[in-house]
LOKOL-234849 format. One line per field, with one value per residue: residue in three letters; residue number from 1; z, y, x of N, C-alpha, C in turn. Coordinates in Angstrom, 3 decimals. Each point is the difference from the previous one (the first is absolute). Example, Ala and Ser with C-alpha at 12.3 -4.5 7.8 and 13.67 -1.06 7.14 Angstrom:
BEGIN
residu	(ALA/SER)
num	(1/2)
nc3	(7.800/-0.720)
nc2	(-5.690/1.050)
nc1	(13.190/-0.350)
cac3	(0.000/0.060)
cac2	(1.190/1.190)
cac1	(-0.890/0.820)
cc3	(0.000/0.730)
cc2	(1.200/1.090)
cc1	(0.900/-0.770)
This chain:
BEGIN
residu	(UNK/UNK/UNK/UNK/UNK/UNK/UNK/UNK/UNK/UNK/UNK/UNK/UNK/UNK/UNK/UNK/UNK/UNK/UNK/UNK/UNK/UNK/UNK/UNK/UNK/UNK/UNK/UNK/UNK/UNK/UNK/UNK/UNK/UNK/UNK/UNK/UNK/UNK/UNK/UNK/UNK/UNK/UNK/UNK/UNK/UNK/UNK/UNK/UNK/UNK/UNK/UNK/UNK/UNK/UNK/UNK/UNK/UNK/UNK/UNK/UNK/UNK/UNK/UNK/UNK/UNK/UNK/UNK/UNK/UNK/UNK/UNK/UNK/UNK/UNK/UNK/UNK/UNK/UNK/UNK/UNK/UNK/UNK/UNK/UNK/UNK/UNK/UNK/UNK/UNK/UNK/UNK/UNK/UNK/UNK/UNK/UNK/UNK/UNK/UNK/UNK/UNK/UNK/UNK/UNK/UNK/UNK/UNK/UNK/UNK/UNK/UNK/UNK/UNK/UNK/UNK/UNK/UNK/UNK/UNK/UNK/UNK/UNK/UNK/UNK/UNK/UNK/UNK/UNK/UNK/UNK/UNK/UNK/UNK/UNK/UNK/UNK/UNK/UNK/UNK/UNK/UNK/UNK/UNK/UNK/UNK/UNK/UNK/UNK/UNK/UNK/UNK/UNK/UNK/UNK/UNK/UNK/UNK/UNK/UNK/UNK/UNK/UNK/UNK/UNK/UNK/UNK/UNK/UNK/UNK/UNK/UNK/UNK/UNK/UNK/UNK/UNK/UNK/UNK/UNK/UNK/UNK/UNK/UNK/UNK/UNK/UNK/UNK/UNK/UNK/UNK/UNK/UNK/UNK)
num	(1/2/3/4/5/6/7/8/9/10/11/12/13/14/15/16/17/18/19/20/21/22/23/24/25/26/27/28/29/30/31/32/33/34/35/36/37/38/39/40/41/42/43/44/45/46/47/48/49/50/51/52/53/54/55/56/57/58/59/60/61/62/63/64/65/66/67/68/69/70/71/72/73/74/75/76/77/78/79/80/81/82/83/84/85/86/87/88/89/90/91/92/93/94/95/96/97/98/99/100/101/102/103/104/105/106/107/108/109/110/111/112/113/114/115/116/117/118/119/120/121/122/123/124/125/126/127/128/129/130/131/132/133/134/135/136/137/138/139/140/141/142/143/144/145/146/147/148/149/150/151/152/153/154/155/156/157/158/159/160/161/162/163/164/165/166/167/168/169/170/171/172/173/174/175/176/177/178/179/180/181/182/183/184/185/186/187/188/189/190/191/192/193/194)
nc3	(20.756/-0.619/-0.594/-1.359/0.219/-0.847/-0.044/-0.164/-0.575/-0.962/-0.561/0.205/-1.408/0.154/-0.956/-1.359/-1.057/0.493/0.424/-0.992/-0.280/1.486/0.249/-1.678/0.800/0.301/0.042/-0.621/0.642/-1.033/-0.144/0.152/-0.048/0.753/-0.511/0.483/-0.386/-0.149/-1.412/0.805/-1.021/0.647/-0.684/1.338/-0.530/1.089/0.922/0.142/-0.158/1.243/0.695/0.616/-0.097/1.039/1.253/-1.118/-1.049/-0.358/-0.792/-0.379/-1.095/-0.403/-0.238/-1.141/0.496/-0.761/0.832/-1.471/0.821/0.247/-0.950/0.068/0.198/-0.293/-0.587/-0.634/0.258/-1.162/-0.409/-1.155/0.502/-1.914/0.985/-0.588/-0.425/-0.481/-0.489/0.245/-0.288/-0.760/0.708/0.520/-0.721/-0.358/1.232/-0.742/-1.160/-0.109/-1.222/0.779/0.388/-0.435/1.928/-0.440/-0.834/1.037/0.562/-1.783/-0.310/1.155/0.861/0.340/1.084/0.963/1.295/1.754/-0.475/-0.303/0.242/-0.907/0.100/-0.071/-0.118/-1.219/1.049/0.238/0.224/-0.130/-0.127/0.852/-0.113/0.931/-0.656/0.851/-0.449/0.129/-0.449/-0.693/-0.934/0.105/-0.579/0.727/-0.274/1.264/-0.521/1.035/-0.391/0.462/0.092/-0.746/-1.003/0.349/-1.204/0.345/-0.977/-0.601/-1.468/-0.298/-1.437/0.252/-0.384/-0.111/0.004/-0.581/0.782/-0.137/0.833/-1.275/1.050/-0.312/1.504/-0.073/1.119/-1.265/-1.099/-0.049/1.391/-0.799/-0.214/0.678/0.395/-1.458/0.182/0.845/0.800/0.057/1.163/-0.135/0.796/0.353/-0.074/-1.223/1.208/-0.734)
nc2	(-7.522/1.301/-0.815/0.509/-0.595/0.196/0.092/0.127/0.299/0.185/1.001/0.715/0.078/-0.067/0.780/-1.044/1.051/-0.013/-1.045/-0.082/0.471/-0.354/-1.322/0.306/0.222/-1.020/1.083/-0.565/-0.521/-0.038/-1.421/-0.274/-0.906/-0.745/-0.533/-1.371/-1.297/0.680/-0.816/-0.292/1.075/0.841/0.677/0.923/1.450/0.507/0.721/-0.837/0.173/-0.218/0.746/-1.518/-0.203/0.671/-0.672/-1.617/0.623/0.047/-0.847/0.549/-0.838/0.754/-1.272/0.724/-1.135/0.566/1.084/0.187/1.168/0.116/-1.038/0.877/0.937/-1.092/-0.366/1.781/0.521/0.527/0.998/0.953/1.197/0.511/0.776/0.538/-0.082/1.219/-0.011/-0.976/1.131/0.319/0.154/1.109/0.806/-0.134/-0.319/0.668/-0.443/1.434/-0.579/-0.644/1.242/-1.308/-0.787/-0.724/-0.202/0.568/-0.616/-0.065/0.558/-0.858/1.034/-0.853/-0.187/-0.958/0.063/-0.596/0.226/1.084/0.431/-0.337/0.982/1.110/-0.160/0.360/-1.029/0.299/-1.113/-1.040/-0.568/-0.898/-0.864/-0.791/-0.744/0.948/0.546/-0.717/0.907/-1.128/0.805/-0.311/0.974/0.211/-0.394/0.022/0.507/-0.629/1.065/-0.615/1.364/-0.513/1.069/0.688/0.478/1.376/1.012/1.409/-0.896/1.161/0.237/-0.206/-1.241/0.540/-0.604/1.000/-0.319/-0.977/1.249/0.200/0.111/0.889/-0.332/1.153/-0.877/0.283/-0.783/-1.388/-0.114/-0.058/-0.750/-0.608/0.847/0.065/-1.094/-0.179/0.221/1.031/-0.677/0.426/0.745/-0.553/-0.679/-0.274/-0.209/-0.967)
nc1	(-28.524/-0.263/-1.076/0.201/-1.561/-0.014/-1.587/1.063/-0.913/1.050/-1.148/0.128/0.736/1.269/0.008/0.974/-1.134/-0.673/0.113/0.493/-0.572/-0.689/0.388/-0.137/-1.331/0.270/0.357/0.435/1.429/0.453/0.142/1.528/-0.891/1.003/0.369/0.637/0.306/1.170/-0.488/-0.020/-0.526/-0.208/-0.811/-0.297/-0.369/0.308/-0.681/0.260/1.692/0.087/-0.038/0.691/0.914/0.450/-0.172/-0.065/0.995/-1.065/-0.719/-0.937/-0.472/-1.106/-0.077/-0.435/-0.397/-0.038/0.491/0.709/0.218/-1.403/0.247/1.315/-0.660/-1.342/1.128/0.971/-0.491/0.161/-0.443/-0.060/0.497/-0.396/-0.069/-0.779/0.838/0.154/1.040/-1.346/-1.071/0.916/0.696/-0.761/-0.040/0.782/0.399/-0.603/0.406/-0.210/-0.424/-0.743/1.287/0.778/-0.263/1.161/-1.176/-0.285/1.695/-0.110/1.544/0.651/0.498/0.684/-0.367/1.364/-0.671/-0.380/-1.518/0.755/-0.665/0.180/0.930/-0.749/1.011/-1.131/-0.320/-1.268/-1.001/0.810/-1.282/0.667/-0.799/-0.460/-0.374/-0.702/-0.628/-0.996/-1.350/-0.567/0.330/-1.095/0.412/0.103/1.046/-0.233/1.488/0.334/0.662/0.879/0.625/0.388/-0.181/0.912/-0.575/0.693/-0.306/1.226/-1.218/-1.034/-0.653/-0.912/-0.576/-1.043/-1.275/-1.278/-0.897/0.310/0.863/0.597/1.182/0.791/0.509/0.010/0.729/0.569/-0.179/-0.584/1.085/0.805/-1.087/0.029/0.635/-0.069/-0.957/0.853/-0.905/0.534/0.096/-0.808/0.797/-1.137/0.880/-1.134/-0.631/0.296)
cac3	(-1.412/-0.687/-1.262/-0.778/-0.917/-1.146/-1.090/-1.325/-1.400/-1.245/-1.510/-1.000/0.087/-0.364/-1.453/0.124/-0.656/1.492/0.828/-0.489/0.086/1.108/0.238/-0.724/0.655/1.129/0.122/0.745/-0.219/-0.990/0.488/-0.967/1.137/-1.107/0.971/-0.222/-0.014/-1.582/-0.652/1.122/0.801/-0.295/0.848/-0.607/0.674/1.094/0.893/0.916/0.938/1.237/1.202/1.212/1.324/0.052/0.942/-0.892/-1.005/-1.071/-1.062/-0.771/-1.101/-0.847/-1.028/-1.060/-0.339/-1.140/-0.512/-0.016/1.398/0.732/0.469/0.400/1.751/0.436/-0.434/0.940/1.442/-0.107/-0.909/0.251/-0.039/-0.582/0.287/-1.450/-0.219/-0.640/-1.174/-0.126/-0.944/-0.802/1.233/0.674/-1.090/-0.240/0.827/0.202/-1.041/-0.994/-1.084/0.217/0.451/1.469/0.354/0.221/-0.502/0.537/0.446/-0.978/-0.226/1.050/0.887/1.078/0.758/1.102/1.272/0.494/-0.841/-1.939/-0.802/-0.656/0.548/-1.222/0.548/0.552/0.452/1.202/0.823/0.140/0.827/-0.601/0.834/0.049/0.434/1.243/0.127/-1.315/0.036/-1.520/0.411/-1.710/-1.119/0.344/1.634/0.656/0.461/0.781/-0.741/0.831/-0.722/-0.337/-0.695/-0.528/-0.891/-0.195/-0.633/0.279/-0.284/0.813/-0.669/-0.076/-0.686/0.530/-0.879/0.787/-1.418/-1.009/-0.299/1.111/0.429/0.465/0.980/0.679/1.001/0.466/-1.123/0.696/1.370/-0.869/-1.038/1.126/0.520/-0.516/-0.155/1.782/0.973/1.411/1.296/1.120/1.054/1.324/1.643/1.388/-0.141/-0.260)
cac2	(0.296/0.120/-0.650/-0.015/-1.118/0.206/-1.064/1.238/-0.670/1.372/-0.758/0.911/-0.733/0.864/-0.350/-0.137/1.032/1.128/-0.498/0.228/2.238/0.003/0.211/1.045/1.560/-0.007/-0.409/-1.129/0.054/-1.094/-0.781/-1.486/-1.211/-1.044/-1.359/-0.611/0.138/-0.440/0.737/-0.985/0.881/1.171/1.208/0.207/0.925/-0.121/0.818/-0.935/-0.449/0.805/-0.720/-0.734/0.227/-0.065/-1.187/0.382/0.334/-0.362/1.001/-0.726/0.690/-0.913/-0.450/-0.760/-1.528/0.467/0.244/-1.000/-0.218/-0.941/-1.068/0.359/0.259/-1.202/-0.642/-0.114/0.096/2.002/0.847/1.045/0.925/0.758/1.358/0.901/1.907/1.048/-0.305/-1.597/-0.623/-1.361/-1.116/-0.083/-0.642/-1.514/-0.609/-0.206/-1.036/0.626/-0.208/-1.553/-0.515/-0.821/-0.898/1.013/1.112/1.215/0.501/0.176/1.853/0.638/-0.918/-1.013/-0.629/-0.761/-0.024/-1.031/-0.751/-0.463/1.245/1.483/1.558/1.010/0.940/1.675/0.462/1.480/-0.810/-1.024/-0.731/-1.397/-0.606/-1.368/-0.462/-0.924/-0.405/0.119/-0.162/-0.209/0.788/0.411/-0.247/0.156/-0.299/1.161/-0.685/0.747/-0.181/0.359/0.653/-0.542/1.161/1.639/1.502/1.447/1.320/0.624/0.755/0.330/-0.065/-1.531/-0.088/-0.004/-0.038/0.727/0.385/-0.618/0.014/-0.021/1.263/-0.478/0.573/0.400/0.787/1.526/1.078/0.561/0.904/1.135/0.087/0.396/1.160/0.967/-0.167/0.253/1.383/0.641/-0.117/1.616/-1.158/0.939/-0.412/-1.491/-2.007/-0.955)
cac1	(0.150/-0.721/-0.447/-0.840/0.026/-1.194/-0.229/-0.410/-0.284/0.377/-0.265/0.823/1.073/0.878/0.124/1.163/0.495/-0.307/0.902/0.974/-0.660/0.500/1.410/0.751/0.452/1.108/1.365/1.025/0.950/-0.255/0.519/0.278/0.708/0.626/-0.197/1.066/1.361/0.241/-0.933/-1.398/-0.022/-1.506/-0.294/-1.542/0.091/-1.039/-0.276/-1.185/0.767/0.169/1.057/-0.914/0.467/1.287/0.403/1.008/-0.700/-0.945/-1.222/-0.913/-0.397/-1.039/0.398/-0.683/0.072/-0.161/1.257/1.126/0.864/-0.409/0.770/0.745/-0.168/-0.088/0.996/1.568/-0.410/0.624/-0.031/0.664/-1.334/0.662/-1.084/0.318/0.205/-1.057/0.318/0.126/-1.354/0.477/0.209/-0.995/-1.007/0.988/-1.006/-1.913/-0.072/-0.244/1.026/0.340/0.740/-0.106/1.290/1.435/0.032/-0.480/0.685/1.031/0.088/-0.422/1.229/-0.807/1.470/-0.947/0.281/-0.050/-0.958/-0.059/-0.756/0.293/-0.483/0.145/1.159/0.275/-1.045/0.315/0.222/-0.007/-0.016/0.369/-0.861/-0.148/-1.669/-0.163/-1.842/-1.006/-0.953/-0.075/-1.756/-0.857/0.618/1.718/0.733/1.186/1.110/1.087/1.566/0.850/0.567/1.528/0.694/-1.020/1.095/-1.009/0.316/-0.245/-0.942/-0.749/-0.772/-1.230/-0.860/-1.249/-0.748/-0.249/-1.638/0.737/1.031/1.610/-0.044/1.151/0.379/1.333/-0.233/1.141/-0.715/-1.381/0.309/0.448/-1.160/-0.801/0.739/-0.219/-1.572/-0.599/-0.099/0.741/-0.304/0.281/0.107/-0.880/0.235/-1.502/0.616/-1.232)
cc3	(-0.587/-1.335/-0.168/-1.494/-0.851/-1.198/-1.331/-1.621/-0.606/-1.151/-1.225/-0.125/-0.844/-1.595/0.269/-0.257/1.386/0.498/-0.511/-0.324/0.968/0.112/-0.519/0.864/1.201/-1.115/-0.002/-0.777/-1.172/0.136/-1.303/1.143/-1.473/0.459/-1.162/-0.450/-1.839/-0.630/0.050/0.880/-0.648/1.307/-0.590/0.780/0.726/0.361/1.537/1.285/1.407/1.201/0.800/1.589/-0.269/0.503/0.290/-1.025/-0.960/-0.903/-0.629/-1.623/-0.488/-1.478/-0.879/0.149/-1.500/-1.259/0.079/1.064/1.344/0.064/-0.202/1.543/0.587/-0.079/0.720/1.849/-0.015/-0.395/0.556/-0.224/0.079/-0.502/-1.107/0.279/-0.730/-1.713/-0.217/-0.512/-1.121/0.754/0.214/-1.345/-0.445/0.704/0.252/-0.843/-1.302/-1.084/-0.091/0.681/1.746/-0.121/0.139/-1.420/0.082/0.734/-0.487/0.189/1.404/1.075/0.786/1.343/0.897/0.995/0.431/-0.555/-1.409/-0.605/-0.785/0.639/-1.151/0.594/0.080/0.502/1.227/1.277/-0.373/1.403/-0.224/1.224/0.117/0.705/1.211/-0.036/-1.310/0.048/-0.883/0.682/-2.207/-1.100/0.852/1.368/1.044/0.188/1.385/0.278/1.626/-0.601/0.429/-0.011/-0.446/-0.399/0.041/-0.933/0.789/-0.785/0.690/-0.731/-0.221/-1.027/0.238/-0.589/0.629/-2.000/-1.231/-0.938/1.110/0.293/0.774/1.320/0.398/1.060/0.530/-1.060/0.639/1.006/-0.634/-0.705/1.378/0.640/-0.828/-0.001/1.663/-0.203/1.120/1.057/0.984/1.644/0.949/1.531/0.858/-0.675/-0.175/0.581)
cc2	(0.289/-0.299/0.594/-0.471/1.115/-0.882/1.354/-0.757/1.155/-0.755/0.596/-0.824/1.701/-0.367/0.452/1.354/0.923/-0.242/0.485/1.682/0.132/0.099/0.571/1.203/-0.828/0.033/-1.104/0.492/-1.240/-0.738/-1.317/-1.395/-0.822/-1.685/-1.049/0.346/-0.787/0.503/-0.372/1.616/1.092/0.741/0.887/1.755/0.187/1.425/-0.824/-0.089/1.217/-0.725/-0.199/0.737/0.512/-0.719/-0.648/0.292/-0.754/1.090/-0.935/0.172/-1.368/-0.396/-0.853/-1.477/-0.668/0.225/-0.841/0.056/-0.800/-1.273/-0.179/0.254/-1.129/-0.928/-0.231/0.972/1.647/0.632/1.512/1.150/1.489/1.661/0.722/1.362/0.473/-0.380/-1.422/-0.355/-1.038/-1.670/-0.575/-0.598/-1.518/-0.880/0.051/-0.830/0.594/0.053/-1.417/-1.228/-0.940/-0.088/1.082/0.943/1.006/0.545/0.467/1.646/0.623/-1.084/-0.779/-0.186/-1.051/-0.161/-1.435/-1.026/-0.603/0.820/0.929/1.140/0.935/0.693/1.693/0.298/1.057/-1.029/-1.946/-0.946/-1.780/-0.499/-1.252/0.044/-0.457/-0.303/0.268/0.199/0.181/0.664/0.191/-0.121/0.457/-0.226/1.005/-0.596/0.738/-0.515/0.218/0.321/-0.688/0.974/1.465/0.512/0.702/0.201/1.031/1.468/0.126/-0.038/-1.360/0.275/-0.631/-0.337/0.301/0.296/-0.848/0.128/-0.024/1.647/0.375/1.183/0.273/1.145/1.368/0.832/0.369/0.714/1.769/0.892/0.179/0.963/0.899/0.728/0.026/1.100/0.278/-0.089/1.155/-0.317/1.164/-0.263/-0.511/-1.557/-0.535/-0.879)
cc1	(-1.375/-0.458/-1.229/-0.352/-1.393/-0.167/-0.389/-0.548/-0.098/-0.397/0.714/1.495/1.059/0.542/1.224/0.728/-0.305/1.414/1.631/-0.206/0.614/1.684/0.856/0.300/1.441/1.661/1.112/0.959/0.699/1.575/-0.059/-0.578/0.809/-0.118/0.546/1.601/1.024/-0.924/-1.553/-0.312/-1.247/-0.013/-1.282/-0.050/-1.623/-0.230/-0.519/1.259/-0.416/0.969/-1.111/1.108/1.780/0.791/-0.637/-0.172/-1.003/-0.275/-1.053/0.065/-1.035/0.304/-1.277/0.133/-0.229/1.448/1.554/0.860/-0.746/0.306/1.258/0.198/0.025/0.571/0.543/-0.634/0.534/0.110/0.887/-1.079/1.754/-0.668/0.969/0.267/-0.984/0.563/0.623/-0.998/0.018/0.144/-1.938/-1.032/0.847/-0.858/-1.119/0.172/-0.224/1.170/0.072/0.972/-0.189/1.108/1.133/0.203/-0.276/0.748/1.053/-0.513/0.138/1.489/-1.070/1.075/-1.193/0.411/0.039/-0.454/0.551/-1.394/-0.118/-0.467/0.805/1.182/0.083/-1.826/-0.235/0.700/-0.190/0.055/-0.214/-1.065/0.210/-2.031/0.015/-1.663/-0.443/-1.184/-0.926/-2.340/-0.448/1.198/1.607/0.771/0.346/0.749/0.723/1.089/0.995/1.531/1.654/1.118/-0.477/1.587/-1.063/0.894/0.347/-0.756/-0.919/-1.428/-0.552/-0.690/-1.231/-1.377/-1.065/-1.584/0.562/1.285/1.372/0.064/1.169/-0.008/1.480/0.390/0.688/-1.038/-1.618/-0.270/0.160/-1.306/-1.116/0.433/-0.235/-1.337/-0.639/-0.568/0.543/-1.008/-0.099/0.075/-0.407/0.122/-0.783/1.105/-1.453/0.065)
């Protein structure tokens, strides 16, 4: 087995505002997590969820330690992870906390349903997923949670919603396919292989 050990000393430290410039340029796909059960409940919208594995299924999502669904998670041992369509921005700003709203007030104006867990999940989401916590890894200001997946509803919409330079952005995959085709260039086909 090969090791390598360096004694690196970086004096320079990363400002919070660099740091956050940066990731604006990544893409994510924007996402409800929810967590508890009755009205012992919150939720918080993220970009931070990805998949850990398929077999078996997992995913990850980083969670603020900070925020009112974090001890929820820790509680009851599950949360739900509710991926937004393209026309759920309402949904999405709700849960940043903007307007003030907490708790299960943030799930008023909107269907809810629940799977294995008891979670609230957004019933007309692209995709709902019901988790149970299998690991935790509590790092600076937030947790990784990894979620081992209980339950999945897909949609059969196709438009996401996305956040992307500090905004939302909505993707859709027949219209944008449609919008890229118009805007290709034709391929001239010369008969060398690459």
């Amino acid at each position: 087995m090969n090791s390598i050990v360096r004694a690196v000393s970086i004096e320079t430290e990363v400002t919070a505002s660099d740091f956050r410039s940066a990731m604006r340029q990544l893409t994510g796909g924007v996402s409800v997590i929810t967590a508890g059960k009755g009205r012992d409940i919150s939720g918080m919208t993220v970009t931070s969820v990805s998949s850990l594995s398929v077999e078996p299924a997992s995913l990850i999502v980083s969670l603020n330690r900070e925020s009112s669904s974090w001890p929820l998670v820790k509680r009851y041992g599950f949360f739900g992870v509710s991926i937004l369509t393209s026309d759920q921005i309402d949904i999405a700003e709700r849960f940043t906390g903007k307007g003030g709203l907490k708790g299960a007030d943030r799930f008023a104006g909107a269907q809810w349903t629940t799977r294995a867990s008891g979670v609230p999940l957004l019933a007309d989401a692209l995709a709902a997923i019901d988790c149970e916590v299998e690991d935790v890894i509590e790092r600076h200001s937030h947790a990784i949670v990894i979620g081992r997946v209980l339950d999945v509803a897909v949609s059969a919409r196709t438009a996401a919603l996305a956040y992307w330079q500090g905004r939302y952005v909505a993707i859709d995959q027949d219209e944008d396919a449609a919008k890229l085709a118009e805007v290709s260039v034709p391929v001239r086909k010369t008969g060398r292989k690459f």
